[in-house]
KEGU-698530 format. One record per residue (C-alpha): residue in three letters; x, y negated, z. Coordinates in steps of 0.001 Angstrom, whole numbers, plus 500000, padded with zeros to 6 digits. Layout:
<recs>
ALAXYZ ...
</recs>
This chain:
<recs>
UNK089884355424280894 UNK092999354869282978 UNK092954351225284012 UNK095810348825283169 UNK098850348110285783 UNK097716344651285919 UNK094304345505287192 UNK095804348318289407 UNK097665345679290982 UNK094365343513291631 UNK093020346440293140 UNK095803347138295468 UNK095516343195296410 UNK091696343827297036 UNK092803345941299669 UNK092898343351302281 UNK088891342287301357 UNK089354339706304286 UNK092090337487303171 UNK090359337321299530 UNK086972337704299710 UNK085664336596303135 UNK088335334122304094 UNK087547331378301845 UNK083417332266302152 UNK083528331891305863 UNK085756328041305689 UNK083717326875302987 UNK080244327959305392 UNK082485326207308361 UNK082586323093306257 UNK079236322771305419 UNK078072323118308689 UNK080441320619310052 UNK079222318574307427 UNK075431318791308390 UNK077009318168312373 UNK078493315049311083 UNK075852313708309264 UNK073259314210311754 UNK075045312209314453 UNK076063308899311970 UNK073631306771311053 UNK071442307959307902 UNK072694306054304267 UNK070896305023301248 UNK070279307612298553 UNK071457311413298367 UNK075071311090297942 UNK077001310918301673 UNK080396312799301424 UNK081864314237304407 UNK084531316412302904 UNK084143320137304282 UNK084392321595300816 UNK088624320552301213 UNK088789323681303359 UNK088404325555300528 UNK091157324515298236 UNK093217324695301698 UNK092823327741302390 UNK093256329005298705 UNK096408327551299056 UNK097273329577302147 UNK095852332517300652 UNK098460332584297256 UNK101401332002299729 UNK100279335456301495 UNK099521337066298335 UNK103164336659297552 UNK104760336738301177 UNK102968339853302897 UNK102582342072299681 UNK104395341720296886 UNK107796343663298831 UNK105769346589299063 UNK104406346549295935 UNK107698346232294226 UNK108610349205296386 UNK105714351269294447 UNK107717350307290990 UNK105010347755290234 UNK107444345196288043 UNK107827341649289106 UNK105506340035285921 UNK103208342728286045 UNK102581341646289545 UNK102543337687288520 UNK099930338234286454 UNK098052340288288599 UNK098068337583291481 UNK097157335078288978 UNK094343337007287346 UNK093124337418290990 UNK093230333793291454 UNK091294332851288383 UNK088616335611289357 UNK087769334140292025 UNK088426330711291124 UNK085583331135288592 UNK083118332755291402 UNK083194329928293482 UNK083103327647291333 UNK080188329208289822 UNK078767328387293986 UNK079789325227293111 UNK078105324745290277 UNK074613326277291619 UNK074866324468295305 UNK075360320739292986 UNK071582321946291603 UNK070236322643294841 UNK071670319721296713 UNK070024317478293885 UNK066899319107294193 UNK066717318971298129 UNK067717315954297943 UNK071044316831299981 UNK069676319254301691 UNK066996317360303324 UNK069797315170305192 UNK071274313379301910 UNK074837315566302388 UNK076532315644299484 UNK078556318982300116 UNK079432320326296528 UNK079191316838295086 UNK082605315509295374 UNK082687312158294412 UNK084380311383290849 UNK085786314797290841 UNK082631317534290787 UNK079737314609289969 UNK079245315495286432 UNK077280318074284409 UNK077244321472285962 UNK078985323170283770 UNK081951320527284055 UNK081918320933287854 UNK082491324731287560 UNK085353324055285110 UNK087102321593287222 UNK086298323943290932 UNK087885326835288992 UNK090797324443288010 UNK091321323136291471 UNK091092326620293166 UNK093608328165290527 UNK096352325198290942 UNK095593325485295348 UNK096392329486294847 UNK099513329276292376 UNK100941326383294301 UNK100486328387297040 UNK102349331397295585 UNK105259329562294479 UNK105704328331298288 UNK105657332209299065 UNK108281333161296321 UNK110573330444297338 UNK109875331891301066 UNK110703335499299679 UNK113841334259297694 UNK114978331727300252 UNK113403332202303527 UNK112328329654306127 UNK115815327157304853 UNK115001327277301359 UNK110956327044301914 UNK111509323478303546 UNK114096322026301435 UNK111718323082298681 UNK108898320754300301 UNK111225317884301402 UNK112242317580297406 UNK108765317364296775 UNK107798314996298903 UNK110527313370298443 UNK110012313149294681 UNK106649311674295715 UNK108499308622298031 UNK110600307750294757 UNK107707307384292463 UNK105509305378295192 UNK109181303128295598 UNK109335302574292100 UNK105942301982291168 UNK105777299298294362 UNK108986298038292952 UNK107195297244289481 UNK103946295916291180 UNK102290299006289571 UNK099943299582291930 UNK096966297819290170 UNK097618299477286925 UNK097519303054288773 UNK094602302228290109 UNK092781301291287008 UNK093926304091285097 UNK092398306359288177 UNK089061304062287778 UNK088784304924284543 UNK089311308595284487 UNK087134310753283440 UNK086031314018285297 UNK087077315931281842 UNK090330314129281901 UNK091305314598285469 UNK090077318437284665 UNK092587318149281543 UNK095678316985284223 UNK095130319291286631 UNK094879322436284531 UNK098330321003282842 UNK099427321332286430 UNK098303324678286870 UNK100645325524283405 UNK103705323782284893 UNK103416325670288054 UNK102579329228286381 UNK105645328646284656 UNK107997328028287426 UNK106596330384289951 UNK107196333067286896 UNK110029331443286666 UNK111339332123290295 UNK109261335812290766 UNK112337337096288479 UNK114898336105290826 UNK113031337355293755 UNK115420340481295884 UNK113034342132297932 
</recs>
């Protein structure tokens, strides 16, 4: 059976094995042992739980990972005839592939960390606090989530790159950010602060799961959105 364009497109993506499958293996076994390094030279806690934060290399370089998918080979692959959505949803159906393998890690280290009790040290690696704490299944939902939004955000930055170059890439962030400075003026403006922080109290890992994969539709939609403008 002849396979689909889509999936001949993963394929040809697949050809550079490092950037997709090793990278992210290799920072996520940096930050683990850079967690156990940390751990053993602070002073031991109560209970199971101390948090570090090595497993934010992975998102990071997920995120670096769907601005190269876009930036270093999607001119050649148009080239081939491969059409610009055809391509989109090849990236993306890369992304969620491996999204879903490591959060399925994810998901498997939270067991063994609980039943090592943190790996004999009381590291909490794969249990990020409020936001992979829950039931396993849950925390694979919400790694796949995170890892998906990390690698489209990612290839939107590398579309605007293609589209706009170096100019356009940084004007995009500076709107961004400053989009962010507005809403942190305006909500210190309206003494806000304490309600923000009360609604993030009281948010639920399913809900903050819900928000981010609403994220991950907004940002499908505008990096589809900006793929068809792309002159290679």
């Amino acid at each position: 059976m002849r396979p689909t364009p889509v999936v001949t497109v993963v394929r040809y993506l697949l050809l550079d094995r490092v950037t997709y499958l090793v990278l992210p293996w290799v920072w996520a076994a940096f930050g683990f042992v850079l967690d156990v390094v940390v751990l053993q030279l602070i002073p031991a806690g109560h209970g199971d739980g101390r948090w570090v934060g090595g497993l934010v290399a992975v998102p990071l370089v997920m995120l670096v990972v769907g601005a190269q998918s876009v930036a270093r080979a999607l001119p050649f692959a148009l080239a081939l005839g491969v059409s610009r959505r055809t391509y989109f949803l090849a990236a993306t159906a890369l992304a969620l592939g491996l999204s879903m393998g490591f959060g399925l890690v994810v998901a498997i280290g939270r067991i063994v960390e609980r039943t090592t009790g943190g790996w004999g040290i009381g590291m909490a690696y794969f249990r990020v606090p409020r936001l992979l704490d829950g039931p396993w299944y849950l925390s694979w939902l919400t790694a796949t989530t995170v890892l998906v939004l990390m690698f489209v955000y990612g290839m939107w930055y590398g579309l605007v790159y293609r589209r706009a170059g170096l100019p356009g890439t940084t004007a995009f962030a500076a709107a961004q950010l400053g989009v962010l400075a507005l809403a942190a003026l305006a909500t210190t403006w309206a003494h806000g602060w304490t309600g923000v922080g009360h609604y993030l109290g009281t948010l639920t890992a399913t809900g903050l799961t819900g928000a981010l994969a609403a994220v991950v539709a907004v940002l499908l939609t505008g990096g589809f959105a900006t793929i068809r403008r792309v002159t290679i």
